[in-house]
C-alpha positions as CSV (number, residue, x, y, z in Angstrom):
1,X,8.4,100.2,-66.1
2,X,11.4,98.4,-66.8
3,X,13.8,99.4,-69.3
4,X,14.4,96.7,-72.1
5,X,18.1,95.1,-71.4
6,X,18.3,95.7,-75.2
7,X,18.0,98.8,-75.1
8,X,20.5,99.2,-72.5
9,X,22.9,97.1,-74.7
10,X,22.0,99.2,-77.6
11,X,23.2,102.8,-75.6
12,X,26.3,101.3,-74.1
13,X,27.7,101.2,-77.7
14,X,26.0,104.7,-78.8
15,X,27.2,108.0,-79.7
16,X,25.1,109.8,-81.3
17,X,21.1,110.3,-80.4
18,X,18.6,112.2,-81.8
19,X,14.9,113.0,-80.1
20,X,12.5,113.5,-82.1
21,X,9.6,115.4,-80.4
22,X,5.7,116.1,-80.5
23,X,2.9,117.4,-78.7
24,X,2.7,114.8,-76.2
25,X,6.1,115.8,-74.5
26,X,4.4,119.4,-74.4
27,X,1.1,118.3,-72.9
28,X,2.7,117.0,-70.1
29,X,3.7,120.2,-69.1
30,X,0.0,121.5,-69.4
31,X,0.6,122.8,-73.4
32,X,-2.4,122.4,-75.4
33,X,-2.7,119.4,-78.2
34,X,-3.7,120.5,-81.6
35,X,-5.0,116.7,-82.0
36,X,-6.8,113.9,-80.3
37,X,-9.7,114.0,-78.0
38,X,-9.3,117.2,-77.1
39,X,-7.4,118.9,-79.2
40,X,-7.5,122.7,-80.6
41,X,-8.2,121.6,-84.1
42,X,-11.3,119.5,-83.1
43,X,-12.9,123.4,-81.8
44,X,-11.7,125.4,-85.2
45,X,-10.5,125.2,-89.1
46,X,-6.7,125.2,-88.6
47,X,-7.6,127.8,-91.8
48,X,-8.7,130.0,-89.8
49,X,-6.0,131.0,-87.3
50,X,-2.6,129.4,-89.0
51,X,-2.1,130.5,-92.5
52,X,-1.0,134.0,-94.1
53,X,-4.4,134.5,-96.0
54,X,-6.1,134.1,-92.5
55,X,-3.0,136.5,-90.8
56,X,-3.8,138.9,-94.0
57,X,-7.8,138.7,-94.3
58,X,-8.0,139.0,-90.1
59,X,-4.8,140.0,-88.5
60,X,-6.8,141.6,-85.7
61,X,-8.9,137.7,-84.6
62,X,-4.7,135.9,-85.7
63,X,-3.5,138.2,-83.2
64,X,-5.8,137.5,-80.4
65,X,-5.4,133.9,-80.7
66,X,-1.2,133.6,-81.1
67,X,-1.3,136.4,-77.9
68,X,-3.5,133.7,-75.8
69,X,-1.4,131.2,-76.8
70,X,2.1,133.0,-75.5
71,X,0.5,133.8,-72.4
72,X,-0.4,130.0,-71.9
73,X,3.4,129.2,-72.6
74,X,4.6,131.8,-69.9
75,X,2.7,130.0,-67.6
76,X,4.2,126.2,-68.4
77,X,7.7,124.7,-67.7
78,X,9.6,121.9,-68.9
79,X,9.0,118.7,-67.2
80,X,10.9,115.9,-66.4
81,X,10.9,114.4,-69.8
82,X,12.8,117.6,-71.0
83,X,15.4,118.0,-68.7
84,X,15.7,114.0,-69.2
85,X,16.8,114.7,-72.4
86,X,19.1,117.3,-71.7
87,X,20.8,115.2,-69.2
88,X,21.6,113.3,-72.2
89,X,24.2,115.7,-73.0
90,X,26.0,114.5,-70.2
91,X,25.9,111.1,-71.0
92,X,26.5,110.8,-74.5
93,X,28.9,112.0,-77.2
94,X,26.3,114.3,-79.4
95,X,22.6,114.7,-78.4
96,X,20.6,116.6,-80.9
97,X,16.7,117.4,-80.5
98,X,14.5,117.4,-84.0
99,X,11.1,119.2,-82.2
100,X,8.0,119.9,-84.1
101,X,6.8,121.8,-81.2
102,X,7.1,126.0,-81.2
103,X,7.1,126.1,-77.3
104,X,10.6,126.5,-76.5
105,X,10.4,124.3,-73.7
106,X,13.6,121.9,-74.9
107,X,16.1,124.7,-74.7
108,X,14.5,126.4,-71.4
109,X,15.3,122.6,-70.5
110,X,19.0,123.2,-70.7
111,X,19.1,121.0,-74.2
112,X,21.9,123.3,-75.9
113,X,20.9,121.7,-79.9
114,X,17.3,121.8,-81.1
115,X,15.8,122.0,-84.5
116,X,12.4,123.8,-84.4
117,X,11.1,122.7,-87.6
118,X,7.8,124.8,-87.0
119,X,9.3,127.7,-85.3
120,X,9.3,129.7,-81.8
121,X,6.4,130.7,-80.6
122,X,8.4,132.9,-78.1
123,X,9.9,134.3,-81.5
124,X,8.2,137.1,-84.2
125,X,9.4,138.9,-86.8
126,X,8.3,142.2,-89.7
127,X,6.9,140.5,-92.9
128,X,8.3,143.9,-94.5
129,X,11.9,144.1,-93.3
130,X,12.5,141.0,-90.9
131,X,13.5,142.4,-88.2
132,X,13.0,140.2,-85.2
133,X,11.0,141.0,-82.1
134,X,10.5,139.0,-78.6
135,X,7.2,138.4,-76.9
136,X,7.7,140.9,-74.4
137,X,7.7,144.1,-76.8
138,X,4.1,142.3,-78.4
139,X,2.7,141.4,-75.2
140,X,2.8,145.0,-73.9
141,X,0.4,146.7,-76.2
142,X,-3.1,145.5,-76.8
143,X,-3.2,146.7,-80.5
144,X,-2.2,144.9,-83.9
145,X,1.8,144.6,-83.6
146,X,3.8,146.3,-86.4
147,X,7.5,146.9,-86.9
148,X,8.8,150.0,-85.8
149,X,11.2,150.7,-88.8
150,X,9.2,150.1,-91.6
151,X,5.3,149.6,-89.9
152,X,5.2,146.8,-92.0
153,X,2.8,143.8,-90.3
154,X,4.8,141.2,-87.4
155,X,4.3,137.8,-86.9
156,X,4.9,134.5,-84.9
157,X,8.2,133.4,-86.1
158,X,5.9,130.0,-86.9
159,X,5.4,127.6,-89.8
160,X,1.7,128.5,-90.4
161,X,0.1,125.8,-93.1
162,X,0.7,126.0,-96.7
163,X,4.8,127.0,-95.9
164,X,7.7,125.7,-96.5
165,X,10.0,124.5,-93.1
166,X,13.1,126.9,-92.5
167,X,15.5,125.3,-94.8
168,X,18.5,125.1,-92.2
169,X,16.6,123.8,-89.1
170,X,15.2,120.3,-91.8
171,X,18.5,120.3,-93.5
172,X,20.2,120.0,-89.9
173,X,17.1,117.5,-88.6
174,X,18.2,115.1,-91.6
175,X,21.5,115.5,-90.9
176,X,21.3,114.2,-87.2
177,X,18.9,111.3,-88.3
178,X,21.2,110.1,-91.1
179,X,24.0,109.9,-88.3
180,X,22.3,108.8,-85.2
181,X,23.1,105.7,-83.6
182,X,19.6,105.9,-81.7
183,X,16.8,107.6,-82.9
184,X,14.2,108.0,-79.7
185,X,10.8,108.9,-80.8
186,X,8.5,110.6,-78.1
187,X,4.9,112.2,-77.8
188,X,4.2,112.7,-81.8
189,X,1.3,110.5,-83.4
190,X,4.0,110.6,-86.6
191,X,1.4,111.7,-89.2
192,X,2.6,115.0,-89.9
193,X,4.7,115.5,-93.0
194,X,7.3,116.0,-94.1
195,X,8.4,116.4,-90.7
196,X,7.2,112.9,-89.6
197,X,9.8,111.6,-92.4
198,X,13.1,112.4,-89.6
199,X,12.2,109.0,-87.7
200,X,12.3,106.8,-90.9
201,X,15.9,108.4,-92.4
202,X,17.1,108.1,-89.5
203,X,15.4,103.9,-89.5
204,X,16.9,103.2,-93.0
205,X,20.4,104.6,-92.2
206,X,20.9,102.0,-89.2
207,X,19.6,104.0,-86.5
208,X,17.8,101.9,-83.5
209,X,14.3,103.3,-83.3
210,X,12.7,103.7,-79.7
211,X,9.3,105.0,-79.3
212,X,7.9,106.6,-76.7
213,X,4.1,107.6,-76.9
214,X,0.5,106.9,-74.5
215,X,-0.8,104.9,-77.3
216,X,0.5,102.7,-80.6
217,X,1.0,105.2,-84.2
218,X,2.0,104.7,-87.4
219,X,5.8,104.7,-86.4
220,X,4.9,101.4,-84.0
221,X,5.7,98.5,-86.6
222,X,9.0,100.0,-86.9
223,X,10.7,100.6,-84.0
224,X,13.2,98.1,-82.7
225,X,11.4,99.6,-79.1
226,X,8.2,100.6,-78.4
227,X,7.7,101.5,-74.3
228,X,3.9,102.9,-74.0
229,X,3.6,105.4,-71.4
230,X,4.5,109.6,-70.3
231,X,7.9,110.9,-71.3
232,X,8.0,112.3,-68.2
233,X,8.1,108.7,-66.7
234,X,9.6,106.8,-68.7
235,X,13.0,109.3,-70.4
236,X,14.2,109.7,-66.8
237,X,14.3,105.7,-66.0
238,X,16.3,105.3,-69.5
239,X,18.9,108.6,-68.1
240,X,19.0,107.0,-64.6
241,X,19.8,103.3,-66.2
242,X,22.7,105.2,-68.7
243,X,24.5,106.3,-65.6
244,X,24.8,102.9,-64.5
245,X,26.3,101.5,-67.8
């Protein structure tokens, strides 16, 4: 693929950019999709496994799941469309990164600002006290995790459905989009809100929307770009031609 001379243009004048990321960066790198074809939510009730009642009413069935899960994400690395991005930070003035995904994959990357709006799934945390715990304490013991200063219940520092997202990762997000001079737009289908929102403040504050996806979504009609393909294809080209410019 070649990369619009528009584009080009557009990044030889920019400071500031902002990546805004989904699952399709993520399945790249062999992390499982929640949607499409294949993904987990077509095999259960997201009811089931992501929301406190469910963590409340079966912690023991919650905990097998999000244990699978971090095991699955010890096994995966960032690919090229991550460290693309972090290259970025070489290149231009500010690069932020707005993520919807928990995997952790940007900052193992080397990309030193990302906004997790759903959380870390390499992260947990005591619903009684808050005190923070890292996969590897969880991981060792087969049984239901609880805190060791108050026994209260842990849990996957993630946004489970029905909650609110951390307050200082979206205040941050809009933020970035309301200053970015490009706002690139890879591997999300756009549909889930209000994180889905970041693209289009960034849009109606001047930004220069470039999406990067497999297939057309909502967020299609408008982007001043739309290059169909993998990240991991296609983010490196667009790094390669930024050195040149």
């Amino acid at each position: 693929m070649t990369i619009p001379p528009r584009l080009i243009e557009k990044l030889k004048s920019s400071e500031r950019i902002v990546v805004f990321t989904g699952a399709g960066i993520s399945a790249e790198s062999g992390v499982p999709t929640f949607r499409g074809t294949d993904g987990i939510w077509t095999k259960m009730k997201p009811e089931e496994l992501a929301s406190f009642d469910a963590f409340m009413r079966n912690t023991g069935l919650v905990w097998e799941w999000y244990k699978h899960r971090k095991k699955i994400m010890q096994t995966v690395q960032p690919n090229a469309g991550h460290y693309a991005i972090a290259a970025m930070e070489k290149i231009f003035k500010q690069v932020s990164v707005v993520t919807q995904n928990i995997d952790n994959l940007h900052r193992r990357a080397g990309t030193t600002t990302v906004f997790e709006l759903h959380g870390n799934i390499e992260r947990n945390y005591c619903i009684g006290c808050g005190k923070p715990y890292p996969n590897e304490k969880i991981l060792q013991s087969d049984s239901i995790p609880r805190c060791e200063s108050c026994k209260g219940l842990i849990r996957p520092d993630v946004v489970w459905f029905g909650e609110m997202l951390p307050q200082d990762e979206w205040n941050a997000s809009i933020h970035a989009a309301e200053f970015a001079d490009v706002m690139f737009v890879v591997g999300t289908s756009a549909v889930v809100y209000p994180a889905a929102s970041i693209p289009q403040v960034a849009k109606r504050a001047g930004a220069y929307m470039v999406e990067i996806n497999i297939e057309p979504t909502e967020l299609t009609r408008f982007a001043d770009e739309t290059l169909l393909g993998k990240a991991g294809e296609i983010l490196p080209k667009i790094v390669e031609a930024c050195k040149r410019i």
